[in-house]
VOVEX-720710 format. One record per residue (C-alpha): residue in three letters; x, y, z. Coordinates in steps of 0.1 Angstrom, whole numbers, padded with zeros to 4 digits, always signed. Layout:
N
ALAXYZ;...
This chain:
346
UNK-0124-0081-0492;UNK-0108-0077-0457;UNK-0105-0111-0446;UNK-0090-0116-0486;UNK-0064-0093-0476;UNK-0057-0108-0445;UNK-0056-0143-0458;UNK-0032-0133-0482;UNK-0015-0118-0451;UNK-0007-0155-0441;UNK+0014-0162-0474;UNK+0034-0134-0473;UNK+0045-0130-0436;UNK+0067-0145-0414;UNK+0057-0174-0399;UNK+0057-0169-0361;UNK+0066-0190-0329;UNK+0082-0228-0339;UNK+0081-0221-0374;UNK+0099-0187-0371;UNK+0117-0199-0406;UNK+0135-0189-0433;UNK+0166-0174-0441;UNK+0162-0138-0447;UNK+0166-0135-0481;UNK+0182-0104-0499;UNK+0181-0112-0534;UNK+0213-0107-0553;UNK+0223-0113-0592;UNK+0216-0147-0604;UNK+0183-0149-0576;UNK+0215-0158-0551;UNK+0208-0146-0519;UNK+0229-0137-0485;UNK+0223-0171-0471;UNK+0239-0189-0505;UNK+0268-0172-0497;UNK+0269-0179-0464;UNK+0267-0216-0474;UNK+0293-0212-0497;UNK+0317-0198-0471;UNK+0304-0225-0444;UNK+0315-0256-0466;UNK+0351-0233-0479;UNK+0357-0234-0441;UNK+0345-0275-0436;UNK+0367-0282-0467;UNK+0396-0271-0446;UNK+0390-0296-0418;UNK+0403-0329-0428;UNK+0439-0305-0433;UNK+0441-0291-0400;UNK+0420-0319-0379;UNK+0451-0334-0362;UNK+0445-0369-0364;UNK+0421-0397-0374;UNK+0394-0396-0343;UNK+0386-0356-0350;UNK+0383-0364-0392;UNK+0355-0392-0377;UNK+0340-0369-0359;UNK+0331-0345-0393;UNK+0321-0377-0407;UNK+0294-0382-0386;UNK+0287-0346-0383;UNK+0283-0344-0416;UNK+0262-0377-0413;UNK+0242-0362-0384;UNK+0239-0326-0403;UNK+0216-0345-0434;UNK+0195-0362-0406;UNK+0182-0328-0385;UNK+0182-0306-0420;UNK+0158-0330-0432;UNK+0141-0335-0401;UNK+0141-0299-0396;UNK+0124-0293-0431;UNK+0094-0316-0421;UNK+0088-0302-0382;UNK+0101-0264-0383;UNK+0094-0255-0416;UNK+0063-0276-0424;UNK+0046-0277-0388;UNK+0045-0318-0391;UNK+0054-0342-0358;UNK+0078-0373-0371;UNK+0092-0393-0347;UNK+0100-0420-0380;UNK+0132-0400-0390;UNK+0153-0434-0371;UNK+0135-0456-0395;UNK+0135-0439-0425;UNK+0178-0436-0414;UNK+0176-0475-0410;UNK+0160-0482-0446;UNK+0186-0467-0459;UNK+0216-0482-0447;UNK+0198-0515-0444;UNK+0193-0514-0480;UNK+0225-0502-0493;UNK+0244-0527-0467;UNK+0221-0553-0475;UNK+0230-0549-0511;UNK+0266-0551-0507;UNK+0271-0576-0477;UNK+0250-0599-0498;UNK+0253-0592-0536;UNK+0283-0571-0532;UNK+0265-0542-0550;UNK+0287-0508-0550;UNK+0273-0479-0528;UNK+0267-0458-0555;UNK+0244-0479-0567;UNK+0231-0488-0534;UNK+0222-0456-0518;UNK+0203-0447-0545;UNK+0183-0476-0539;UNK+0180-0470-0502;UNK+0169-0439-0504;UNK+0141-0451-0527;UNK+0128-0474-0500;UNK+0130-0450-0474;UNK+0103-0425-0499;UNK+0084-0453-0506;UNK+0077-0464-0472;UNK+0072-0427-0464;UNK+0045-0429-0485;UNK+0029-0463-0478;UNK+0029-0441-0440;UNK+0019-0406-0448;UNK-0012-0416-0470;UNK-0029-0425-0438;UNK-0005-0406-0411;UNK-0005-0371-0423;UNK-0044-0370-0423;UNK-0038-0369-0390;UNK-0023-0336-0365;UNK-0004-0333-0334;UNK+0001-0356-0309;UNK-0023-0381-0334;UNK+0004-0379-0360;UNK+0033-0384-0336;UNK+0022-0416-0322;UNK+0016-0427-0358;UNK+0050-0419-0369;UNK+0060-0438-0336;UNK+0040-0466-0344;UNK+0060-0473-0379;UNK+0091-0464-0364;UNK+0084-0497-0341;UNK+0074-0518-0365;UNK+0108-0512-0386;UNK+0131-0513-0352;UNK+0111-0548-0350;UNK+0120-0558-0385;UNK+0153-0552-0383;UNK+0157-0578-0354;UNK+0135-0605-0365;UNK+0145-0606-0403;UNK+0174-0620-0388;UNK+0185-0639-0430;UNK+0188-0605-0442;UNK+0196-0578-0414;UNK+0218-0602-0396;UNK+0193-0591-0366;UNK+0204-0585-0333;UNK+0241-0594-0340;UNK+0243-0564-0364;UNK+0248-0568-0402;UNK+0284-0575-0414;UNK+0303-0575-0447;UNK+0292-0541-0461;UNK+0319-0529-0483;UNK+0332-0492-0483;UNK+0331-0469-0511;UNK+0351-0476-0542;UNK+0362-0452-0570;UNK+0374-0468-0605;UNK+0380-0505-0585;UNK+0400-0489-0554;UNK+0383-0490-0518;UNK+0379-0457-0500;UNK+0393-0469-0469;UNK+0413-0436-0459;UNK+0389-0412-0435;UNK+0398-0384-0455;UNK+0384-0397-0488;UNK+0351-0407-0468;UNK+0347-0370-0456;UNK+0347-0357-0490;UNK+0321-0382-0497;UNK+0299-0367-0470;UNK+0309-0334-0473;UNK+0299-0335-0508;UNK+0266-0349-0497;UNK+0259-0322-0469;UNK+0263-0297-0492;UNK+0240-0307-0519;UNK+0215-0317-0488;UNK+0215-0284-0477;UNK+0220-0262-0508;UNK+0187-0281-0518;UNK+0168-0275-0486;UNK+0179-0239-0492;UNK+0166-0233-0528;UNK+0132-0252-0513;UNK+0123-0232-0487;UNK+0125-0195-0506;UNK+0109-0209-0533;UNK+0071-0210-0535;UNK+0069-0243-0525;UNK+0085-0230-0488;UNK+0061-0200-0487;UNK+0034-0225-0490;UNK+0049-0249-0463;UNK+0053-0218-0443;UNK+0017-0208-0448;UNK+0008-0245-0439;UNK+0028-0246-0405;UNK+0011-0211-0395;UNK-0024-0222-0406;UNK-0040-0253-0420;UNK-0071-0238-0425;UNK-0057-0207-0438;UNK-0034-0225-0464;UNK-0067-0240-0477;UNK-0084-0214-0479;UNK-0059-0197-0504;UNK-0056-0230-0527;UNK-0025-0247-0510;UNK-0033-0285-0513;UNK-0025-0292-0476;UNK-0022-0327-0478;UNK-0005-0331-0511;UNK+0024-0304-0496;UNK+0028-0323-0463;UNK+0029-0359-0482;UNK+0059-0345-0507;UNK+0081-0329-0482;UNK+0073-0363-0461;UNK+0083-0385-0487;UNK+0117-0357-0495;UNK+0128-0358-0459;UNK+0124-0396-0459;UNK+0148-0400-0489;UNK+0169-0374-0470;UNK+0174-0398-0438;UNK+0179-0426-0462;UNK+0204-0412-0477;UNK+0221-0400-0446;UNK+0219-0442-0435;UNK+0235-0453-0468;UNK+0267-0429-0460;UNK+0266-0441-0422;UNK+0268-0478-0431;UNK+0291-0479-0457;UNK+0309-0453-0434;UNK+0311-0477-0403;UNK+0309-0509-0427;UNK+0283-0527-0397;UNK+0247-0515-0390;UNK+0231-0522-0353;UNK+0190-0521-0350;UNK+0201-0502-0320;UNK+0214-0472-0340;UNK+0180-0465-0358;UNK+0153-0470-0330;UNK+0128-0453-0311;UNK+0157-0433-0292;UNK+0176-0420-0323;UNK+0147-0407-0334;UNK+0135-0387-0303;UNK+0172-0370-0298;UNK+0168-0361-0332;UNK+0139-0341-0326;UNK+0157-0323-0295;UNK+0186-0313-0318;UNK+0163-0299-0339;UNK+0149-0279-0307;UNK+0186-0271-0296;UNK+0195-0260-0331;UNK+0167-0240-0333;UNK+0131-0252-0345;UNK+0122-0237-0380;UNK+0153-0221-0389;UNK+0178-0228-0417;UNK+0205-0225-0399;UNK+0198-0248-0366;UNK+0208-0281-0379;UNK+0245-0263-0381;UNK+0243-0258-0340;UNK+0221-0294-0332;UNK+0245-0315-0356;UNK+0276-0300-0337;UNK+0261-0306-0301;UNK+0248-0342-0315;UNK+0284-0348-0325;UNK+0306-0332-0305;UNK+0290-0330-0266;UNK+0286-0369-0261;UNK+0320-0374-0265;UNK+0331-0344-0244;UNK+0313-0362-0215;UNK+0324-0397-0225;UNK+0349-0393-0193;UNK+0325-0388-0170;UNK+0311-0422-0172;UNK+0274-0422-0159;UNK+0274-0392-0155;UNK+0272-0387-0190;UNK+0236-0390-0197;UNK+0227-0368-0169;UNK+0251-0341-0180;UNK+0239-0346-0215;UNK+0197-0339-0205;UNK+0211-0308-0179;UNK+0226-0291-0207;UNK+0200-0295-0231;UNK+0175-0285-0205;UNK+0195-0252-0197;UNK+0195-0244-0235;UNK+0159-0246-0238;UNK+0155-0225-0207;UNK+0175-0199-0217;UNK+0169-0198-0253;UNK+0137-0216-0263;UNK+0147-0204-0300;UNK+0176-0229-0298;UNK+0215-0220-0305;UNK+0200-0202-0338;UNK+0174-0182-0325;UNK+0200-0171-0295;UNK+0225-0157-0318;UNK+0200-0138-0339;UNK+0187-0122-0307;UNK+0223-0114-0298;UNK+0227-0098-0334;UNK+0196-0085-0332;UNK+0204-0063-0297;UNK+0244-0056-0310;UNK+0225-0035-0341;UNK+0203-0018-0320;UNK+0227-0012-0294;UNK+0251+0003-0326;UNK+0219+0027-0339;UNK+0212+0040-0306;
């Protein structure tokens, strides 16, 4: 009966170390909680930001964070809150806007009908991958998920008819409401913002729902997840296939966005820095992708003057955040808060 209890124990505590996760949640009417809220105030404030932006360039920028915000949430769901190594998040980005700008450059199909469809290949090949790959653990699964994000990086070169291959793909056409192009940078933010919002609204509901006490279960213990009933793999193939739609989505709004997709953009590299802003933000918590998307945005173009110095600037800071908080920009906040209350009881 005691190692019942203490299996049980698993489910209903915190997970610890990378997959410190979750929101706290303090239920209020409607089965709302603090961090709903929160969200709702968060995307009041982004609202205001194509209003008091300035000009053009800085409304781009929240583009692409917005853009950049889908791709670590999602990511973030599969490694911090699930426990699972992807380094495929670049190629599940590239399906995406492959498809959708495939679709339009060549058959001039609309983006809302083209996403859609983007994202569907993106879960589809996450499956065709995970079947095998997420049998595996560790450093076995990364160099899996490294493995298919090659073969992709290769496709997208050599299928030169339909990706236009190293030359980039042209012709994709911008979003369109009732027959009129979205051309104005303002009318693609909503767009994304719209989409960031719903991205993380749903990660949200997920991960306090009993689904996320299983994935945190599942990131603490394997075995210990079995051992209660939690079907392991079946958990770790659907929030595989989720995140994978997620990036695809985020590489529908980036191409018909920038109206030009690069093989460059989705390879091996994009998907390792993804992974570090996820570190930066804060592994495991719902709130890092805020903090990794904003340094992912914002900090390469802060050191664009420096020329090459840039890259070594860029791996010195993130090397000083990890030192100094290994919880990422997250987890050093809440240990700020966390010593501010104490300081105030005392």
């Amino acid at each position: 009966m005691t190692d019942m209890a203490n299996m049980d124990d698993v489910m209903t505590r915190p997970a610890t170390g990378a997959t410190a996760a979750g929101p706290r949640r303090k239920p209020a009417a409607g089965g709302l909680t603090r961090d709903h809220a929160t969200l709702g105030a968060v995307w009041i404030l982004l609202a205001a930001f194509p209003f008091v932006a300035g000009n053009e360039f800085v409304v781009s920028l929240g583009i692409m964070f917005c853009i950049n915000l889908i791709l670590i949430a999602s990511l973030n769901t599969i490694m911090g809150f699930c426990g699972q190594i992807s380094l495929s998040h670049g190629a599940f980005y590239g399906l995406g806007a492959y498809t959708s700008g495939t679709l339009s450059a060549k058959l001039a199909v609309e983006p809302w009908i083209g996403i859609p469809l983007g994202m569907a290949v993106a879960a589809l090949s996450a499956v065709v991958i995970g079947l095998p790959a997420l049998r595996l653990r560790g450093h076995y699964l990364a160099m899996a998920t490294l493995g298919f994000n090659a073969i992709v990086f290769v496709l997208f070169n050599e299928l030169v008819g339909l990706t236009g291959g190293p030359n980039g793909l042209l012709g994709v056409g911008p979003f369109s409401l009732a027959g009129n192009a979205l051309f104005a940078l303002e009318s693609m933010y909503w767009v994304v913002w719209v989409a960031a919002g719903l991205v993380m609204l749903a990660i949200l509901n997920l991960i306090r729902s009993r689904v996320g006490r299983a994935l945190r279960a599942l990131a603490t213990s394997e075995i210990g997840a079995d051992a209660l009933g939690v079907n392991v793999f079946r958990y770790k193939l659907v929030v595989f296939v989720l995140t994978a739609a997620m990036a695809g989505l985020a590489g529908g709004l980036y191409v018909h966005y920038n109206q030009f997709a690069s093989p460059e953009t989705f390879g091996f590299f994009t998907s390792v820095m993804l992974v570090v802003m996820v570190a930066l933000g804060g592994w495991g918590r719902y709130w890092g992708p805020l903090f990794g998307a904003l340094i992912f945005t914002v900090v390469p173009e802060l050191l664009r003057s420096f020329g090459d110095l840039e890259l070594f600037l860029f791996g010195l800071s993130m090397i000083l955040v990890m030192l100094f908080m290994p919880g990422g920009v997250a987890g050093g906040l809440e240990a700020l808060a966390g010593r501010f209350k104490r300081g105030g009881r005392s």
